[in-house]
C-alpha positions in Angstrom: -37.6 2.4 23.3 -35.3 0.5 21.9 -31.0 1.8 22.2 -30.1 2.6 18.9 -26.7 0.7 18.7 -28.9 -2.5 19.0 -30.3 -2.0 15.3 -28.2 -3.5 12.4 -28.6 -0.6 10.7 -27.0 2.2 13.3 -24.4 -0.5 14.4 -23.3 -0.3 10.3 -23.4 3.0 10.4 -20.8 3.4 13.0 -18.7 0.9 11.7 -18.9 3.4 8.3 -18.0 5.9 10.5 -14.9 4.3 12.1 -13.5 2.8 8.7 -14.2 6.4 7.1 -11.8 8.1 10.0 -9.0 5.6 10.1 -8.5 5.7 6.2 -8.9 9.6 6.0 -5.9 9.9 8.4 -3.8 6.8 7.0 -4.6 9.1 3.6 -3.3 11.9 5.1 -0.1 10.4 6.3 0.8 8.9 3.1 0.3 11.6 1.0 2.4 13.4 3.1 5.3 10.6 3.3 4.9 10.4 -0.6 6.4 13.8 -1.3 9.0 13.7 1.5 9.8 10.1 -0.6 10.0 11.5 -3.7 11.9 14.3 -3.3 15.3 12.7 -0.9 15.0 9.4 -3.5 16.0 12.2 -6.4 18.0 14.4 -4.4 20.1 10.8 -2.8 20.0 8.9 -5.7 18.3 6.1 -4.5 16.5 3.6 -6.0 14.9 1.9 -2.9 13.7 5.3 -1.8 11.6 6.3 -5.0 10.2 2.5 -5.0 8.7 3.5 -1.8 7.9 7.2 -2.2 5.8 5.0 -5.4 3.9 2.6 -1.8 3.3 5.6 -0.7 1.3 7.0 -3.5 0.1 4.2 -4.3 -1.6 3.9 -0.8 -2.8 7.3 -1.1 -4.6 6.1 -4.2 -5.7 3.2 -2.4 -7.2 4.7 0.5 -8.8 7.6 -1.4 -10.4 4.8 -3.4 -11.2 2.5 0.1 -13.0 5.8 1.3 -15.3 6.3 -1.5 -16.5 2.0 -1.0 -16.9 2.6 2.4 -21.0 1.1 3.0 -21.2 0.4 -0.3 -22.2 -3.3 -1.7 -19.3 -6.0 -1.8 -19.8 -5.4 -5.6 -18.1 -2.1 -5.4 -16.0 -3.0 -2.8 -14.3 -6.2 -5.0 -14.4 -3.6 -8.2 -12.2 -1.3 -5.7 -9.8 -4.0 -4.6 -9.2 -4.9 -8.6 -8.5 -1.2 -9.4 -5.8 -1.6 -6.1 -4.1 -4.4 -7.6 -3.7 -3.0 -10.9 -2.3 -0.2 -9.6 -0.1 -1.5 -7.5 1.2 -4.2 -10.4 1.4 -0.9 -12.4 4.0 0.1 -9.7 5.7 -2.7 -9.4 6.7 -3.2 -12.8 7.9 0.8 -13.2 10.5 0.1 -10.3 11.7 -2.5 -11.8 12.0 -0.5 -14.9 13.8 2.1 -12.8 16.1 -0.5 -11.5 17.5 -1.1 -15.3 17.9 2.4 -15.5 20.7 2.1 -12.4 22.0 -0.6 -13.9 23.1 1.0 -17.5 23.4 4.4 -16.0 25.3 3.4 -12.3 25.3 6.3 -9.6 26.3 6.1 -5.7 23.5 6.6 -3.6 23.5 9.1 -0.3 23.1 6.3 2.0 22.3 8.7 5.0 19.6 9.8 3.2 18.4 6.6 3.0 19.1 6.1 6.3 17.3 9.1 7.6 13.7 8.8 5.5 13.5 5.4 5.8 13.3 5.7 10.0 11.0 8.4 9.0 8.7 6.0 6.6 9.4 3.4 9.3 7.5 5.1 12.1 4.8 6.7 9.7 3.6 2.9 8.6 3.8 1.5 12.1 1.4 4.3 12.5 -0.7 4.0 10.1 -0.9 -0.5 11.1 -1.6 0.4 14.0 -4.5 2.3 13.4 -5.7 -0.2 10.6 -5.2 -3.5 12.8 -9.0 -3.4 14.2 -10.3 -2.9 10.8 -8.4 -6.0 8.7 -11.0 -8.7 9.2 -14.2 -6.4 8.8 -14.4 -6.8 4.7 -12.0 -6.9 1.7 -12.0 -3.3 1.4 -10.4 -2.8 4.5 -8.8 -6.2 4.4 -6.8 -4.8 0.9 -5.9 -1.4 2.9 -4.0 -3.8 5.9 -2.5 -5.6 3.3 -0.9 -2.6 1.9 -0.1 -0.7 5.3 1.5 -4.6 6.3 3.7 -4.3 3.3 5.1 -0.8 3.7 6.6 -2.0 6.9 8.3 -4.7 4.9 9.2 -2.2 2.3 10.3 0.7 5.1 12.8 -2.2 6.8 14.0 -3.1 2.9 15.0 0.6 3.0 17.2 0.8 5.8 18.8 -2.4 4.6 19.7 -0.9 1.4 21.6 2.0 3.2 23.7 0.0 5.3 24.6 -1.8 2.2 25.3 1.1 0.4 27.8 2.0 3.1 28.6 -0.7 3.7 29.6 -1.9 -0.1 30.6 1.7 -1.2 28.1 0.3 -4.6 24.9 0.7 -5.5 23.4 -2.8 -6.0 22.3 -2.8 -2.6 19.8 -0.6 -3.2 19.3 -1.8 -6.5 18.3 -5.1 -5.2 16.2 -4.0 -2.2 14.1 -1.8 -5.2 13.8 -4.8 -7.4 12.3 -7.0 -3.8 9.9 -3.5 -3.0 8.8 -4.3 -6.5 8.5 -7.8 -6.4 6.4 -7.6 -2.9 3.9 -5.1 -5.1 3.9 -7.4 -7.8 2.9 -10.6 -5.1 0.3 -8.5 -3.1 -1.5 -7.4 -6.4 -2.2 -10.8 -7.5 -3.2 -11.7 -3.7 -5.8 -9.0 -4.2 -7.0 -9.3 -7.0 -7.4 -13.2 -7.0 -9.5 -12.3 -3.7 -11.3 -9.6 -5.4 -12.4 -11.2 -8.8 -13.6 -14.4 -7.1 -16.1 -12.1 -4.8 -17.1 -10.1 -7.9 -17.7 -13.3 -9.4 -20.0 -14.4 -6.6 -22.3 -11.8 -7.5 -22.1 -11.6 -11.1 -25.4 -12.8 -13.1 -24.7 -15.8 -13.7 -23.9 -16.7 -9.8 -27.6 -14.9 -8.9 -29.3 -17.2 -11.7 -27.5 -20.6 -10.5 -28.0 -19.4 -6.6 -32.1 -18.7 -7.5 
């Protein structure tokens, strides 16, 4: 009798298995970052902060999506990746709307709150790449979910830049200009996905089957 993790099949199966655990948690994690985001980026002022309370919900949105694809066909898995990138353009664009806001209405932000949350964001991403690392070169579903966890350490540092300026400065542009870059690194991933996603879809559209027959 054969052992069971020698057939294709059951060796996919566990590989569904792992992806499936990894992204519940990283889910899980985000969601949870999301709302404590949210809710010191209103309370502090803070531009930066909301833009990344915003990754953070749009991770959760991501991942919740990257668990439903998980085993499915490439097909579904590229279709995913497009809905991530338009969602995270989406994002991208409504910081940068949020950043005009500062600019006509100016407010000081509570750079300790920044300060504070964004160590907290800091060590919650590290986290969650840690856990995704194994899992970025398996397909472009999991590939897109690295991408995103990658950024959010980009995005977390960004943070704790923007409340060192604020103190240091005794301004708000600081953190109006570290939310304009969180935006802009939303803004560059989403095309990076979705360039990778449409040209798999594409490989599998009709008219690639007919011309590959």
């Amino acid at each position: 009798m054969t052992d069971c993790c020698s057939n294709t099949a059951c060796e996919l199966e566990k590989l569904k298995e792992r992806q499936y655990g990894t992204l519940k948690l990283v889910l899980l994690i985000n969601l949870f970052m999301f709302f404590i985001e949210l809710s010191a980026g209103i309370l502090a002022g803070s531009t930066a902060l909301l833009a990344d309370s915003l990754d953070m919900l749009g991770d959760t949105i991501v991942y919740s999506f990257s668990l439903y694809v998980v085993g499915r066909t490439d097909v579904w898995k590229a279709n995913a990746a497009i809905l991530k990138g338009g969602i995270m353009a989406g994002f991208g664009i409504f910081v940068l709307g949020q950043a005009i806001y500062k600019i006509i209405f100016p407010s000081l932000p509570v750079f300790q709150t920044i300060g504070a949350i964004g160590f907290l964001a800091l060590a919650a991403n590290t986290f969650c790449l840690f856990l995704l690392w194994n899992h970025r070169e398996e397909d472009i579903n999991m590939r897109s979910v690295w991408l995103c966890s990658r950024n959010d350490i980009v995005a977390n540092v960004s943070v704790l830049g923007a409340g060192f300026g604020v103190w240091l400065t005794k301004g708000q542009w600081p953190d109006i200009l570290i939310g304009v870059a969180i935006a802009g690194l939303f803004l560059r991933t989403s095309f990076s996905v979705l360039k990778e996603a449409f040209a798999l879809r594409s490989n599998y559209s009709p008219a690639a089957a007919s011309s590959n027959s």
